[in-house]
N, C-alpha and C positions, 0 to 999 in steps of 0.2 A: 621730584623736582630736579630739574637739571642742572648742571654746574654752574653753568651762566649767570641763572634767574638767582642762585643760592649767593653767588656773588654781589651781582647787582643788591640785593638785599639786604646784605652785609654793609656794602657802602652806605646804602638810602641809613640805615640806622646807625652807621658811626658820625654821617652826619649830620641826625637827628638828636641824636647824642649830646654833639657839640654845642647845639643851639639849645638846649634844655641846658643844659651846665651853664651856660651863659648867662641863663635868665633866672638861675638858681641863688636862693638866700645863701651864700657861703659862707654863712655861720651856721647853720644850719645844716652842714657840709662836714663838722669836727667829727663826729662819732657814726658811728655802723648804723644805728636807730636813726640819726637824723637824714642820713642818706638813702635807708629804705624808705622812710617816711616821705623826703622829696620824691624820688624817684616813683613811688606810687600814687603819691598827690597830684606829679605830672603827667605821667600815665593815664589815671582813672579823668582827669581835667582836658589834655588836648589828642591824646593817642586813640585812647580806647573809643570815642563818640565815631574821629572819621572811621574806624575800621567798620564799627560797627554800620555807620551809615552807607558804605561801600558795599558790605553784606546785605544790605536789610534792601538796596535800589539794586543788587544782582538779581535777589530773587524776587521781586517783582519782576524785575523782567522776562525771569525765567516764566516765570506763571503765566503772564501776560502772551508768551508766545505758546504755551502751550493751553492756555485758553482759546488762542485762535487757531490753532492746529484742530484743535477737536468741534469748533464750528464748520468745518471745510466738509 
């Protein structure tokens, strides 16, 4: 990955970052454990679904073009 994209990345998640901290219980926020505990509750809840949904509609596509490749 190139500099740029590694950049750009960086940003997109410090301020994804911000807006999760935002909408975080900060009491819940006092100790090591309750901050893994957010922090993977938010994750597995808003992060992990889009990625996943970004991956899962790439590779249909991908298929979908190489299904029509191999009709030709």
């Amino acid at each position: 990955m190139n500099q740029e994209k590694q950049e750009r990345i960086k940003a997109c998640l410090q301020e994804l970052s911000t807006l999760l901290y935002e909408e975080a219980d900060k009491s819940k926020l006092a100790d090591l454990e309750g901050i893994e505990k957010t922090v993977r509750s938010q994750v597995l809840e808003l992060v992990s679904p889009e990625i996943a949904l970004f991956l899962s509609n790439k590779q249909q596509k991908q298929t979908s073009v190489k299904r029509g490749k191999s009709k030709a």
